[in-house]
Residue, then its C-alpha position, 0 to 999 in steps of 0.5 A: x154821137x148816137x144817144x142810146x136811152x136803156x132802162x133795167x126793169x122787171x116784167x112778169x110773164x103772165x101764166x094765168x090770172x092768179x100766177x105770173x113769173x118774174x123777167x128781167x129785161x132792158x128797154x132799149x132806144x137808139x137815136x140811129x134807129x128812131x122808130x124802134x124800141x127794143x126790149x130784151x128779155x134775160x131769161x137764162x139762157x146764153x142767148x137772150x130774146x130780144x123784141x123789136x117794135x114801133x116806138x109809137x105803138x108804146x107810147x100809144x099803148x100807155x094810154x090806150x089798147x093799140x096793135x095787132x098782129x104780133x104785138x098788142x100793147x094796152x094799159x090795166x089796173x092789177x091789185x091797184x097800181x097801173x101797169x101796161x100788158x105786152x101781147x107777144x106772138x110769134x111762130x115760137x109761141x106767144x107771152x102776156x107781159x106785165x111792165x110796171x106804168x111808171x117805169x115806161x112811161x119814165x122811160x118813154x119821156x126820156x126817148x121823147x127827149x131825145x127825140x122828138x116825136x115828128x123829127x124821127x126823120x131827119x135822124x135818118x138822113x133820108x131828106x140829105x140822101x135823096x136830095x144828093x140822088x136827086x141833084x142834078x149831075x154835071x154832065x146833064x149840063x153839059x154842052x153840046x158839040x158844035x154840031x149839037x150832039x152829046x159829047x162822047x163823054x155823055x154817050x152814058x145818058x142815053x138809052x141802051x136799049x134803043x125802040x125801033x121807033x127810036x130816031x137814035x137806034x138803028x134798025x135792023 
């Protein structure tokens, strides 16, 4: 079972100092996918738009400005209350978004939960993939014949593309 954390919240695209427009969109976690947030805004259209981006780099935007690049995260103050800015480029264009602090930050500590930062990893199952890559196969144990060369049955072992150097290639 994959734990999914959303939340619904409200953003507002900021179009100057004085103006800003309200945007509904969802914060979404998934365990499969540890590192990941992803936001996705209903603008009205058929075809939301989503953003994707390093789960850390939002944890660390809370507390302090962090990024570079297409998403740069930093906490303010507006009109009193703590709020947390969203820098957002891409080729389309770019967008300043304003998200409510709590709300993250609320958000945040249930993906925290789900998983713990430094156990990421083992989400993945790399560490098990790469242990049976690694693992040694059966037939590099297998024995030699009675007059020392592999069996015909590991012939796949060696080199298909023999060097002239090579005491197994035969040279032309």
């Amino acid at each position: 079972m994959h734990t999914v954390v959303e939340r619904e919240l409200e953003l507002h695209l900021v179009l100057s100092p004085e103006q800003s427009i309200p945007v509904p969109a969802r914060l979404s976690y998934r365990a499969d996918d540890p590192y990941a947030v992803r936001i996705v805004f209903h603008i009205g259209s058929d075809h939301p738009v989503s953003w994707s981006f390093a789960r850390e780099l939002l944890v660390e935007g809370v507390f302090r400005p962090c990024g570079h690049g297409d998403v740069r995260v930093w906490p303010t103050k507006v009109g009193g209350r703590g709020v947390v800015l969203m820098a957002l480029s891409s080729p389309d264009g770019d967008a300043l978004l304003e998200a409510p602090a709590a709300q993250i930050t609320a958000w945040l500590e249930r993906t925290l939960t789900a998983v713990p930062p430094g156990t990421e990893a083992g989400r993945l199952g790399i560490d098990a993939g790469l242990a049976e890559l690694l693992a040694p196969s059966p037939r590099l144990s297998a024995p030699l014949d009675q007059g020392g060369t592999p069996s015909p049955d590991d012939l796949w072992l060696r080199d298909p593309w023999p060097s002239d150097e090579s005491a197994d290639g035969e040279q032309s």
